[in-house]
C-alpha positions, -999 to +999 in steps of 0.1 A: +409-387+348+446-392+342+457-400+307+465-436+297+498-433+283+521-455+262+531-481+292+495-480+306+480-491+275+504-519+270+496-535+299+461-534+298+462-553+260+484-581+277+462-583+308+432-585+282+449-608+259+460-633+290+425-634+304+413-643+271+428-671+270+429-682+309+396-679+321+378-701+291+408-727+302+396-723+335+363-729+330+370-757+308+387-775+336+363-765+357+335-780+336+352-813+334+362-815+370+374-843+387+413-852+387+419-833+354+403-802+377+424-812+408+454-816+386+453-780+375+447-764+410+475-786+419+497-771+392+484-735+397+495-742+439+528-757+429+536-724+406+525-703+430+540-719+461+571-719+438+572-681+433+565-676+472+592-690+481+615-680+454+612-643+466+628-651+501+657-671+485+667-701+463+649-731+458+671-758+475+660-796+477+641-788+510+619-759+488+615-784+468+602-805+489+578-779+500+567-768+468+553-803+460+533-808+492+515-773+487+507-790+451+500-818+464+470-803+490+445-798+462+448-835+449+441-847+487+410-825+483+398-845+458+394-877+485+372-857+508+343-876+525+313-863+540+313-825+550+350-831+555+374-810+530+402-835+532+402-872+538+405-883+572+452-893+568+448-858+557+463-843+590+485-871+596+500-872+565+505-829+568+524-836+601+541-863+586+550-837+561+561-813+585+583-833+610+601-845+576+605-805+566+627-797+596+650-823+592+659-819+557+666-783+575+686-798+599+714-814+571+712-783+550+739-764+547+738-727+559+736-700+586+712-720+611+697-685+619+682-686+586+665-720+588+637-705+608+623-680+585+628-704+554+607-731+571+585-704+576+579-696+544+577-733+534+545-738+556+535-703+549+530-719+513+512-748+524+482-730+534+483-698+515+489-714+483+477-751+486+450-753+517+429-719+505+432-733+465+422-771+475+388-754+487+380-745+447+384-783+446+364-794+473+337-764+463+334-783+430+333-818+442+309-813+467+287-784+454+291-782+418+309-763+389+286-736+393+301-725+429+338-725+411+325-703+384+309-680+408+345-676+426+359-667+390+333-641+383+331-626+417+372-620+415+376-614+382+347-584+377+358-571+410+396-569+399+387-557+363+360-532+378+384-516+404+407-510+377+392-489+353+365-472+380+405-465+402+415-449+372+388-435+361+377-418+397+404-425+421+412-398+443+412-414+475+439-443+490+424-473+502+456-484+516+487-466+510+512-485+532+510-515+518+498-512+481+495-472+470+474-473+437+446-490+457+413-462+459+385-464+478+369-458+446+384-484+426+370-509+457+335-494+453+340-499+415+352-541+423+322-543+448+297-539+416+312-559+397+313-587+422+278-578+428+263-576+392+286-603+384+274-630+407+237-620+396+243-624+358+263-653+366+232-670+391+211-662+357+232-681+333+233-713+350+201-725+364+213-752+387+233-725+409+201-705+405+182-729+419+203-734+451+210-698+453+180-668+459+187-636+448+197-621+480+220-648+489+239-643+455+245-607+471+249-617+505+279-643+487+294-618+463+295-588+492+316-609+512+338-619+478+339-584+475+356-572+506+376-607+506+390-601+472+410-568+478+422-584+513+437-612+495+452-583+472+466-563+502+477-593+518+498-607+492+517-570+484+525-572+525+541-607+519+564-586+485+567-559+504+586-580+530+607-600+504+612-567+489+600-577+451+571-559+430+559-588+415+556-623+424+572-635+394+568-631+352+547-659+342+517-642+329+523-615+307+508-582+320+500-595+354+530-606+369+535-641+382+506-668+391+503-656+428+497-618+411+466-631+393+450-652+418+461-637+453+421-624+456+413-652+442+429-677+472+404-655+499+375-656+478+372-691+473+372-706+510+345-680+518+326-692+488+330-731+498+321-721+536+289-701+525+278-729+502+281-754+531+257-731+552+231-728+525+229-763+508+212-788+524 
């Protein structure tokens, strides 16, 4: 096992100290649900569509722009009807939102070669950070807090088990062009904890107990577990290409927003679709 020096040590007392106080926030606003729920999945899109596009370039008024539609996704979530995530203007109003994206490009100033990958990473935040987040508000609205706090517990005990069981007993890369720390046994390590975590969690609150058998819990947290390092992976390919090692500072000992909930954004859509096979 290799030592945990100074640096190492650090870290892990700021990552402890920020989950201490985020996830009872979380499931605070989870709890209560609703707009004041929406409203912070809109924020936590904003922020995180904010740093995406940040480490490709400046802001500008048409990243702007951007920014606020990918906030703006989870609130829309909120009008669902019927089995439908978003209310039926919902795709209207996103290619509304889009034809009104390129021409702000059009009268910006700039290299028009460069318009094309900046739109790209415009729309690129529009469904990585607002469509796949606006699922934890439809999951809540139509299925119930429990679901949400199922997502947190399925990513959070996988993340927190792969990192001591990687340190502990890592010896083997899961990964090593994109993200080289990542060990096959710090994945089997996040796969228990997804796994015991969703059945402590199906335990604790009886009304996802009662829509939820045993194996299905397992069936649900299996897939969170594969899900949750792929959202991991995917977003280190997307620094990797802007050439940053973290997606910004905001959260002390984790990075930016998008380093704390990239598993997160693959884990809940899977959650959301399995709950919409199982209820009735």
């Amino acid at each position: 096992m290799p030592p945990w020096d100074e640096n190492r040590k650090r870290n892990l007392a700021l990552r402890a100290a920020s989950g201490l106080v985020l996830f009872p926030l979380a499931v605070w606003f989870t709890v209560l649900g609703g707009l004041p729920f929406a409203l912070l999945v809109s924020l936590a899109a904003a922020l995180s569509a904010a740093e995406l596009v940040i480490m490709f370039g400046a802001i500008g008024l048409a990243g702007g722009y951007g920014i606020a539609v990918a906030g703006l996704l989870p609130v829309a979530a909120l009008f669902g009807s019927g089995e439908s995530l978003f209310p039926e203007w919902g795709a209207p109003a996103l290619a509304a939102a889009a034809v009104l994206l390129l021409v702000l490009f059009l009268f910006r100033r700039g290299p028009p070669e460069a318009a094309s990958r900046q739109v790209g990473v415009i729309a690129l935040s529009w469904l990585y950070c607002g469509l796949l987040l606006a699922t934890a508000v439809g999951l809540r609205e139509r299925f119930g807090f429990g679901w949400v706090i199922l997502v947190y517990v399925i990513t959070w005990a996988n993340d927190t088990f792969a990192y001591f069981a990687g340190h502990a007993f890592g010896r083997h890369k899961l990964f090593e062009r994109i993200s080289p720390k990542k060990t096959w046994e710090g994945f089997a390590g996040g796969a228990v904890g997804s796994l015991a975590g969703a059945l402590v969690t199906r335990a604790l609150l009886p009304d996802l107990g009662a829509a939820l058998g045993v194996w299905p819990t397992l069936a649900v947290a299996a897939g969170g577990a594969v899900l949750g390092p792929l959202g991991d992976l995917a977003e280190s390919l997307v620094k990797r290409g802007a050439g940053v090692k973290d997606s910004g500072r905001l959260i002390p000992g984790h990075g930016g927003l998008l380093d704390r909930i990239d598993a997160l954004l693959f884990v809940a859509p899977w959650v959301y679709l399995f709950a919409a096979l199982v209820s009735p």
